[in-house]
mmCIF file of the N, C-alpha and C atoms, coordinates in Angstrom:
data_MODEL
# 
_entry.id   MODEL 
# 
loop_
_atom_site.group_PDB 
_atom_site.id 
_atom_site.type_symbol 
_atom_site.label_atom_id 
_atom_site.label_alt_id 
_atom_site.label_comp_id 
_atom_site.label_asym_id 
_atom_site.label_entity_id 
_atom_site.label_seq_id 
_atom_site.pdbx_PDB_ins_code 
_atom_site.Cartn_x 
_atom_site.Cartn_y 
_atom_site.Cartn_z 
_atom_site.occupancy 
_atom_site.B_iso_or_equiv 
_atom_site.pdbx_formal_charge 
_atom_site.auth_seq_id 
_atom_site.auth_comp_id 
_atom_site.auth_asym_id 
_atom_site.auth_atom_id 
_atom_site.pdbx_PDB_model_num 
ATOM 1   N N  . UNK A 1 1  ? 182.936 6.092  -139.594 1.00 0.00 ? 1  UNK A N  1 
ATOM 2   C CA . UNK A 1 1  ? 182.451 5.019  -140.432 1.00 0.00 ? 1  UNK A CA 1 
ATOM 3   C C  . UNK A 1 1  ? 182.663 5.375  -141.895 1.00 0.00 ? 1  UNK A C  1 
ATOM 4   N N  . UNK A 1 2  ? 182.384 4.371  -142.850 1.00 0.00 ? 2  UNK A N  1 
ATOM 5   C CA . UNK A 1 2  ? 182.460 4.623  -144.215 1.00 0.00 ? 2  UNK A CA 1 
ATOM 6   C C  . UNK A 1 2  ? 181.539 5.602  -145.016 1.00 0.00 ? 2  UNK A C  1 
ATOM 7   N N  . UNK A 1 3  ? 180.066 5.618  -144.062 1.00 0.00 ? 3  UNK A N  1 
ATOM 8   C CA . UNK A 1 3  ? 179.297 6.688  -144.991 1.00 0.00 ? 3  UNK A CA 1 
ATOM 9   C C  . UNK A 1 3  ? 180.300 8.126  -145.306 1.00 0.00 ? 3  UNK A C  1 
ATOM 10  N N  . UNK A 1 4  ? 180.526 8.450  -143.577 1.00 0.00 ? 4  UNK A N  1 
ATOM 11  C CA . UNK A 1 4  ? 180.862 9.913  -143.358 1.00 0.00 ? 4  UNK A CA 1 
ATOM 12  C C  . UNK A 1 4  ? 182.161 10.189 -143.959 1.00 0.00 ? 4  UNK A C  1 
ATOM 13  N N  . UNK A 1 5  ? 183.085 9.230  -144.789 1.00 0.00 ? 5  UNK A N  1 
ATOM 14  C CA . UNK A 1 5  ? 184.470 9.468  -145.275 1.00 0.00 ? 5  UNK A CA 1 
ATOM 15  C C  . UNK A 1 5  ? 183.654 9.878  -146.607 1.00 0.00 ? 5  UNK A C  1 
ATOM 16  N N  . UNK A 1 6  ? 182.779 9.418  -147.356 1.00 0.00 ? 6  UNK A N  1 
ATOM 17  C CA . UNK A 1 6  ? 182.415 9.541  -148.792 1.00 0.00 ? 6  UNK A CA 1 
ATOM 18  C C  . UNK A 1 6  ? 182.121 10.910 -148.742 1.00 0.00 ? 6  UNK A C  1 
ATOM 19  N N  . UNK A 1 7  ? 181.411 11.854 -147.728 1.00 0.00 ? 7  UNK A N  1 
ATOM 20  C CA . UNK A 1 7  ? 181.464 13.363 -148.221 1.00 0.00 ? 7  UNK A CA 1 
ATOM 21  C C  . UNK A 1 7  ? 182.293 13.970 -147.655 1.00 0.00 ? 7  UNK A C  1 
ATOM 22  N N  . UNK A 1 8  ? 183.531 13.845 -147.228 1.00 0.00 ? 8  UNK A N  1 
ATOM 23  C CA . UNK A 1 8  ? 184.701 14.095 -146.966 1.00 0.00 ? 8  UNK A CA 1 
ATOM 24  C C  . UNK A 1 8  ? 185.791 14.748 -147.738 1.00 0.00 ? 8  UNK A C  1 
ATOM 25  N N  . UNK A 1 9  ? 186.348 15.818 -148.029 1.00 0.00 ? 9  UNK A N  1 
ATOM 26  C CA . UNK A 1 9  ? 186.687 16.693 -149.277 1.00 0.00 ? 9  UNK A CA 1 
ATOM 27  C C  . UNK A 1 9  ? 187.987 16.282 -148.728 1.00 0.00 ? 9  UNK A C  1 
ATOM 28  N N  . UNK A 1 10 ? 188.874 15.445 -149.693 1.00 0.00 ? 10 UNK A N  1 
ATOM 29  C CA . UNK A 1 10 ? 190.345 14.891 -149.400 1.00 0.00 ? 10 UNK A CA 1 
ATOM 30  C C  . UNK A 1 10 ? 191.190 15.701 -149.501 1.00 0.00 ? 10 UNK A C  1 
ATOM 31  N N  . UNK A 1 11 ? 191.001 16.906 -151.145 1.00 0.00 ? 11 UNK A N  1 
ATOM 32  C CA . UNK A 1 11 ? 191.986 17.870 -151.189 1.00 0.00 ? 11 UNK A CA 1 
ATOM 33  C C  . UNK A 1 11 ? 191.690 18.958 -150.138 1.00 0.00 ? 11 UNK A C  1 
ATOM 34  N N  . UNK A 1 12 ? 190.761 19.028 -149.169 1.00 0.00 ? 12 UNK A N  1 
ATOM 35  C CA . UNK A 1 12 ? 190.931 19.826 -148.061 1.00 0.00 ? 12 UNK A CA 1 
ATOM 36  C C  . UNK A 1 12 ? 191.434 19.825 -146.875 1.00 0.00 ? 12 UNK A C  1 
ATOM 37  N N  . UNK A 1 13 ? 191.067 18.756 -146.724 1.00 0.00 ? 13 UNK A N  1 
ATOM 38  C CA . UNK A 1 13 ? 192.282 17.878 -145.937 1.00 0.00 ? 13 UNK A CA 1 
ATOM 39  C C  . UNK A 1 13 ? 193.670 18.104 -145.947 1.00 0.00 ? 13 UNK A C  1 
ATOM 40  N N  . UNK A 1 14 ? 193.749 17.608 -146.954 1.00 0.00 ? 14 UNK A N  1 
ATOM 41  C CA . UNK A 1 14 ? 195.144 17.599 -147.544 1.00 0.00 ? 14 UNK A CA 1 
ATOM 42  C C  . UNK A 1 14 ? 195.853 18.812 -147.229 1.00 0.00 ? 14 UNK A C  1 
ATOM 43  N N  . UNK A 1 15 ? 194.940 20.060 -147.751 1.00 0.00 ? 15 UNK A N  1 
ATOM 44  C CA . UNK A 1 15 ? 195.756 21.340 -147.734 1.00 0.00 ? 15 UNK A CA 1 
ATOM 45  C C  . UNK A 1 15 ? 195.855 21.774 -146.157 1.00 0.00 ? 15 UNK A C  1 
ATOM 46  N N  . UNK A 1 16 ? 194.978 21.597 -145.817 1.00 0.00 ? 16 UNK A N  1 
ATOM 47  C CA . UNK A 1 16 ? 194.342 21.737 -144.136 1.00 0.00 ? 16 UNK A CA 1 
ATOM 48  C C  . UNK A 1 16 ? 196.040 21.159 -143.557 1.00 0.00 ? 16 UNK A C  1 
ATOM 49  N N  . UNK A 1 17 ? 196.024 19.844 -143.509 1.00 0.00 ? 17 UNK A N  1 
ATOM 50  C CA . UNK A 1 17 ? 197.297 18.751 -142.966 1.00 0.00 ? 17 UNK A CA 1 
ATOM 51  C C  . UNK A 1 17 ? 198.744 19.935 -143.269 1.00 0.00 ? 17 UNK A C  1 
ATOM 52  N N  . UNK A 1 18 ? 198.555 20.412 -144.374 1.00 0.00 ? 18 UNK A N  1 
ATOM 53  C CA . UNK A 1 18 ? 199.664 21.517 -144.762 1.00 0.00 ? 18 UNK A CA 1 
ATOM 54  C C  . UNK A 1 18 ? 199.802 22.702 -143.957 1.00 0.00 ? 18 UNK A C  1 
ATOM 55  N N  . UNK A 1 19 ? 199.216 23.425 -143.642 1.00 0.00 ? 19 UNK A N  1 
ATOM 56  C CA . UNK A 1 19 ? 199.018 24.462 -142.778 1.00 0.00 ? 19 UNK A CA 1 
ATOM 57  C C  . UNK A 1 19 ? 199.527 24.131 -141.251 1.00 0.00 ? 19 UNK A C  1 
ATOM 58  N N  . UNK A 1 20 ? 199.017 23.099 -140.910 1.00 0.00 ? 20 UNK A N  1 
ATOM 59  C CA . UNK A 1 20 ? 198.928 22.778 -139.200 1.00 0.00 ? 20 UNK A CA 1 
ATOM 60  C C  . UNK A 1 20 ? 200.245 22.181 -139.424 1.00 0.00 ? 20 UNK A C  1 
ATOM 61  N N  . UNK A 1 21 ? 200.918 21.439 -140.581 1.00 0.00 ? 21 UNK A N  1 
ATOM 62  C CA . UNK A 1 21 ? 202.448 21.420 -140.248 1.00 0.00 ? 21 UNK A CA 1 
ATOM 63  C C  . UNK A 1 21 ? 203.370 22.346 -140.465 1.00 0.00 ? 21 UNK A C  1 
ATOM 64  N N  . UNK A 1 22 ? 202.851 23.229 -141.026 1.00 0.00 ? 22 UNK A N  1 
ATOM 65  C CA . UNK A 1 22 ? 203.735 24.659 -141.230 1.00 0.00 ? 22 UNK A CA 1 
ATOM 66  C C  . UNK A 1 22 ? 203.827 25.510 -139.811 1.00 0.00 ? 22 UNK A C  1 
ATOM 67  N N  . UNK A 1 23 ? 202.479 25.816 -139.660 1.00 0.00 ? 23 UNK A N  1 
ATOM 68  C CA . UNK A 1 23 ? 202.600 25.772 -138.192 1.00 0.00 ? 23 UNK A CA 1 
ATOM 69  C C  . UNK A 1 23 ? 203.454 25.342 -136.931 1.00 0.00 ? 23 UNK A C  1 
ATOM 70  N N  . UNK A 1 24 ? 203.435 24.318 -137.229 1.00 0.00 ? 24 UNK A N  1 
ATOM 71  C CA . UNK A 1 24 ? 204.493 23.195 -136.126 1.00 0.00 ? 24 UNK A CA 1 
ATOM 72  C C  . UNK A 1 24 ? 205.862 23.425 -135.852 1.00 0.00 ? 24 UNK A C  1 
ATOM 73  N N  . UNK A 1 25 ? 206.080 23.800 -137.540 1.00 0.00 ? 25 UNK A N  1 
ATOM 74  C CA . UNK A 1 25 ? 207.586 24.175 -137.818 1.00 0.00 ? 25 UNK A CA 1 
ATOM 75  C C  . UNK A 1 25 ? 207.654 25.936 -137.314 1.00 0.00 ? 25 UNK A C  1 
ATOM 76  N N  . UNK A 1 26 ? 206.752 26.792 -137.635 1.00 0.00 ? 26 UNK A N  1 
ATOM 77  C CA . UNK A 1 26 ? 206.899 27.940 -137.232 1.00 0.00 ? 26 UNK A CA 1 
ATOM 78  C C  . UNK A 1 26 ? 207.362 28.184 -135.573 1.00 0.00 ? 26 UNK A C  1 
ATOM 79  N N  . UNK A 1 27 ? 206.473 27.052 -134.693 1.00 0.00 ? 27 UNK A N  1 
ATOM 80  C CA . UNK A 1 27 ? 206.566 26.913 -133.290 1.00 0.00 ? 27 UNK A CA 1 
ATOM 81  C C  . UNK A 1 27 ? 208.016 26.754 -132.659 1.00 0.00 ? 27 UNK A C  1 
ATOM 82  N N  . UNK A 1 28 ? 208.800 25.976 -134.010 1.00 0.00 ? 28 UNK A N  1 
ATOM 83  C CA . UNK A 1 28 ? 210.186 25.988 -133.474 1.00 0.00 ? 28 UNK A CA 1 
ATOM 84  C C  . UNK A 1 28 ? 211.095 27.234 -133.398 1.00 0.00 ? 28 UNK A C  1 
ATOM 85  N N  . UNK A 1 29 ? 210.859 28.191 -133.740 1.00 0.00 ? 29 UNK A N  1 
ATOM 86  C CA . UNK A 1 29 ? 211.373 29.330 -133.697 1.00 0.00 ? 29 UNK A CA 1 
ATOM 87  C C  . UNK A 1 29 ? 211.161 30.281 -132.756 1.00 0.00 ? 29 UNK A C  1 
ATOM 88  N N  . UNK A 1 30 ? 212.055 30.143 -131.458 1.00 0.00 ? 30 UNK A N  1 
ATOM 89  C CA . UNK A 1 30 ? 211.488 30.402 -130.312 1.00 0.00 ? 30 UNK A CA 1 
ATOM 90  C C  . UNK A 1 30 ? 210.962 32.419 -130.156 1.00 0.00 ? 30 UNK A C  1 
ATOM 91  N N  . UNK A 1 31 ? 211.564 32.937 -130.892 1.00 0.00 ? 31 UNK A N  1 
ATOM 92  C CA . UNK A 1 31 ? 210.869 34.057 -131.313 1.00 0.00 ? 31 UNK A CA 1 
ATOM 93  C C  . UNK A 1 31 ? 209.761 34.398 -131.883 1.00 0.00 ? 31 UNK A C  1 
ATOM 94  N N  . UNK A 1 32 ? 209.331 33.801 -132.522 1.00 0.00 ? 32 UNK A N  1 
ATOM 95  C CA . UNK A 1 32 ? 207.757 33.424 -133.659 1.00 0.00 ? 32 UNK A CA 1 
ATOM 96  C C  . UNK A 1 32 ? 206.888 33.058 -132.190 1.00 0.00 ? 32 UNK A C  1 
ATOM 97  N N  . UNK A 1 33 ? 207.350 31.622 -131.416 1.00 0.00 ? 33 UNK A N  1 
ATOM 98  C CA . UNK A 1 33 ? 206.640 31.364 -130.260 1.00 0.00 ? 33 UNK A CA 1 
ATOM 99  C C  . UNK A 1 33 ? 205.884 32.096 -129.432 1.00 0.00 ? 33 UNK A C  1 
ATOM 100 N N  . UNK A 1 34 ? 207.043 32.835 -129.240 1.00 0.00 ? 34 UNK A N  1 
ATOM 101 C CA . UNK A 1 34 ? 206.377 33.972 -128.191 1.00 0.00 ? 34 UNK A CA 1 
ATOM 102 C C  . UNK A 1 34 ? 206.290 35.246 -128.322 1.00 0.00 ? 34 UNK A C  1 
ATOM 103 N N  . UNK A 1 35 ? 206.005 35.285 -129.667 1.00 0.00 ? 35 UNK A N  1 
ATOM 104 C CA . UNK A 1 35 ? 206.336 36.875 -129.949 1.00 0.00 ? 35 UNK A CA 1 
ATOM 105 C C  . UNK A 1 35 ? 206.495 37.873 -128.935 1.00 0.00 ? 35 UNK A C  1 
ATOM 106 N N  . UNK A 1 36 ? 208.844 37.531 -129.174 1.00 0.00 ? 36 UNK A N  1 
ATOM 107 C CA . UNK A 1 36 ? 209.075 38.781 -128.878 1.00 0.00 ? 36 UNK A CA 1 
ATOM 108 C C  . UNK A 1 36 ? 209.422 40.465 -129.361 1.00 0.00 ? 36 UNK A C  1 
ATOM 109 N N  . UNK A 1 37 ? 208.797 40.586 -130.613 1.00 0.00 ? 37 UNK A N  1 
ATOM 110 C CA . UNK A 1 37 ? 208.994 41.585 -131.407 1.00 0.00 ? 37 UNK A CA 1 
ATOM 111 C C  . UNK A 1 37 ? 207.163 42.197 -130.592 1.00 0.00 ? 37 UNK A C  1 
ATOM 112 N N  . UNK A 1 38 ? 207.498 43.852 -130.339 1.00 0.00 ? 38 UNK A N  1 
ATOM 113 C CA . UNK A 1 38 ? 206.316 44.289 -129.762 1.00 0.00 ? 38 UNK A CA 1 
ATOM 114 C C  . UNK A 1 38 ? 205.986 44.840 -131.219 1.00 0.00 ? 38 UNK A C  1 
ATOM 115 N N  . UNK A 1 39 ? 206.301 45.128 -132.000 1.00 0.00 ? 39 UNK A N  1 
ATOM 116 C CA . UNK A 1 39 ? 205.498 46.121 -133.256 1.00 0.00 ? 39 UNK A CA 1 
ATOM 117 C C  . UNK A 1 39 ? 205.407 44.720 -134.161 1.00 0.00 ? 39 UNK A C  1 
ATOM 118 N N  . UNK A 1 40 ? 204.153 45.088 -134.626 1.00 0.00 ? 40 UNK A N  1 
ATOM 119 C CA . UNK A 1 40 ? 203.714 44.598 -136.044 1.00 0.00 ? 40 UNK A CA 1 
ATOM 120 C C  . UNK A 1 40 ? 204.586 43.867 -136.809 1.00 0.00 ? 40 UNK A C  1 
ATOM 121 N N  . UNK A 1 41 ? 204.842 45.190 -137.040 1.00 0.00 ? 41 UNK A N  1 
ATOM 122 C CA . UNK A 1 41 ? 206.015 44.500 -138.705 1.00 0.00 ? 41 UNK A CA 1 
ATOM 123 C C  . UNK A 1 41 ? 207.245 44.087 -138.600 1.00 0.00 ? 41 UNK A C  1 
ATOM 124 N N  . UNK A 1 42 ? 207.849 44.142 -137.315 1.00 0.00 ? 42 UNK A N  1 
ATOM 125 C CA . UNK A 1 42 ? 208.911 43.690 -136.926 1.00 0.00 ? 42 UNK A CA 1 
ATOM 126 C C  . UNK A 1 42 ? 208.578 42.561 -136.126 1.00 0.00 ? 42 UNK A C  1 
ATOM 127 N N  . UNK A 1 43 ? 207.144 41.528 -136.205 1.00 0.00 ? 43 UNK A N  1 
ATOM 128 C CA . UNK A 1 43 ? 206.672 40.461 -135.660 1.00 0.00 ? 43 UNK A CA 1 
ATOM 129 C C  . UNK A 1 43 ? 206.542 39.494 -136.887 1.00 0.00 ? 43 UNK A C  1 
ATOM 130 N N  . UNK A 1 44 ? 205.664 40.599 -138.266 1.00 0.00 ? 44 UNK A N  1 
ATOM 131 C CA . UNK A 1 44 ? 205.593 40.051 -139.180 1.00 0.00 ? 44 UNK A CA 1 
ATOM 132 C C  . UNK A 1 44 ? 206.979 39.697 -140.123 1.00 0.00 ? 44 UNK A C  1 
ATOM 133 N N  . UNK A 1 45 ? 208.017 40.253 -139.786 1.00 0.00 ? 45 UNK A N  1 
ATOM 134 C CA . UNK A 1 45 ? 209.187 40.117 -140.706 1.00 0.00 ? 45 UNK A CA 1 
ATOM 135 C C  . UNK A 1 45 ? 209.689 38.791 -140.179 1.00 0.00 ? 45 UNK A C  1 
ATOM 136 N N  . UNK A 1 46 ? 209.692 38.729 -138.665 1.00 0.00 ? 46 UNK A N  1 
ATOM 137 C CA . UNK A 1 46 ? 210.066 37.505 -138.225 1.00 0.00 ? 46 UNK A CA 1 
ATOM 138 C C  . UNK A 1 46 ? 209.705 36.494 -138.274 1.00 0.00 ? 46 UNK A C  1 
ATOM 139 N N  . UNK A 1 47 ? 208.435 36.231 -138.851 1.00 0.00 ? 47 UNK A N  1 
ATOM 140 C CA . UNK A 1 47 ? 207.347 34.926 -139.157 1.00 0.00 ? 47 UNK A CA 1 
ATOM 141 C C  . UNK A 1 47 ? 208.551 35.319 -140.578 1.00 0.00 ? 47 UNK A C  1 
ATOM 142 N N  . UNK A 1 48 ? 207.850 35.858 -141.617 1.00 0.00 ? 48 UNK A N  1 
ATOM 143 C CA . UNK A 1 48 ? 208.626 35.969 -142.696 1.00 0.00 ? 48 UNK A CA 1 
ATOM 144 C C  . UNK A 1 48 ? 210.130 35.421 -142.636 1.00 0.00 ? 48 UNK A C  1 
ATOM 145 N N  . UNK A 1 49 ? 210.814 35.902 -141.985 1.00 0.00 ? 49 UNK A N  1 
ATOM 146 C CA . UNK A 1 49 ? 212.372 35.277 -141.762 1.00 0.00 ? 49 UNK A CA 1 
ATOM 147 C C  . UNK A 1 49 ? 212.277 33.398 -141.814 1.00 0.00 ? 49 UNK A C  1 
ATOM 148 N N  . UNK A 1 50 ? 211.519 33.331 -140.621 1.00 0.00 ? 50 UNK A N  1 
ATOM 149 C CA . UNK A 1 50 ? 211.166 32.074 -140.547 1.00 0.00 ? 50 UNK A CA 1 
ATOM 150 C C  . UNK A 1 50 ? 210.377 30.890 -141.315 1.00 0.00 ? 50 UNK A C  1 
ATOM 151 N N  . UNK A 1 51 ? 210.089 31.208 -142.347 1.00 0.00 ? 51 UNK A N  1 
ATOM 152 C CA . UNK A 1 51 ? 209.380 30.685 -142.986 1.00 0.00 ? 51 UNK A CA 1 
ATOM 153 C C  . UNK A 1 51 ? 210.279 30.685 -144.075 1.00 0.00 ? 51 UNK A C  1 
ATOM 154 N N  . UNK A 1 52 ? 211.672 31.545 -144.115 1.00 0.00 ? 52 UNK A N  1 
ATOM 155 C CA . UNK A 1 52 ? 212.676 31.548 -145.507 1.00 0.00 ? 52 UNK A CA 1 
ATOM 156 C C  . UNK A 1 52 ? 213.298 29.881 -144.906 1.00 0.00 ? 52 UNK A C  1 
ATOM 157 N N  . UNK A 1 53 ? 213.297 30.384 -143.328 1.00 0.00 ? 53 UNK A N  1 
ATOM 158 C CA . UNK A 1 53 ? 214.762 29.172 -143.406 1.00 0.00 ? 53 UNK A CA 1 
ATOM 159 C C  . UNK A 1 53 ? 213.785 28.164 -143.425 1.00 0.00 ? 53 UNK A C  1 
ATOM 160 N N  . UNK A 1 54 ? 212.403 27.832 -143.418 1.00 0.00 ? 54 UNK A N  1 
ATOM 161 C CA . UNK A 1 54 ? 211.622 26.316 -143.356 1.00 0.00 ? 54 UNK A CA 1 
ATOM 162 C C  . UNK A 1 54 ? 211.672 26.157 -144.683 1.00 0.00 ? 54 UNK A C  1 
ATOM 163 N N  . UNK A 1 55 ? 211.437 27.107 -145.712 1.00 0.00 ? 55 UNK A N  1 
ATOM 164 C CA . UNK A 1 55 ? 211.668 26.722 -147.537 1.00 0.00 ? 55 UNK A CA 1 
ATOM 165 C C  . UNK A 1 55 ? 212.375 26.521 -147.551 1.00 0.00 ? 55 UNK A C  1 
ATOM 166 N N  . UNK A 1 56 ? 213.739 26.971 -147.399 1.00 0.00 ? 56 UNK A N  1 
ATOM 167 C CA . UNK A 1 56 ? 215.637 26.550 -147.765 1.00 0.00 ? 56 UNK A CA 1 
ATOM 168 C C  . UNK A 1 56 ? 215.612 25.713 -147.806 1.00 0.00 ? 56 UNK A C  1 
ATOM 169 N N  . UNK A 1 57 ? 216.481 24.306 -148.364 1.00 0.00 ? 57 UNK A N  1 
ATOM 170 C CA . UNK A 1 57 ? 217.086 23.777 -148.213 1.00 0.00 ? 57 UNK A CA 1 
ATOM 171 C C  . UNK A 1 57 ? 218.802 23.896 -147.400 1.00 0.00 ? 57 UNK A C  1 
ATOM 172 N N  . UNK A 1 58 ? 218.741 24.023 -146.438 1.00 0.00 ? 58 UNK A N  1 
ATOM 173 C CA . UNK A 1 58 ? 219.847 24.639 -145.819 1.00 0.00 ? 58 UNK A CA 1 
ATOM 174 C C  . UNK A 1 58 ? 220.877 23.103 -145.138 1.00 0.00 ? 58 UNK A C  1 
# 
């Protein structure tokens, strides 16, 4: 209803909506998916990788 939108924080939302589509896009990277990197930082480089080619303009 209209009360419950008025204390409703839009720019959180907003940023919130940002995340869960970054997300979405991360999911396409079928390595990120299922992490197949067993160490750490060679899991974390691959999120990292992936997140170059979602900024690119490629």
């Amino acid at each position: 209803s209209k009360s419950s939108n008025e204390h409703m924080d839009w720019y959180l939302y907003k940023i919130r909506h940002l995340v869960e589509n970054l997300f979405a896009r991360l999911k396409q990277f079928r390595g990120v998916a299922t992490r197949y990197d067993k160490l750490k930082q060679n899991y974390e480089n691959s999120v990292a990788l992936a997140c170059i080619f979602i900024w690119l303009p490629l």
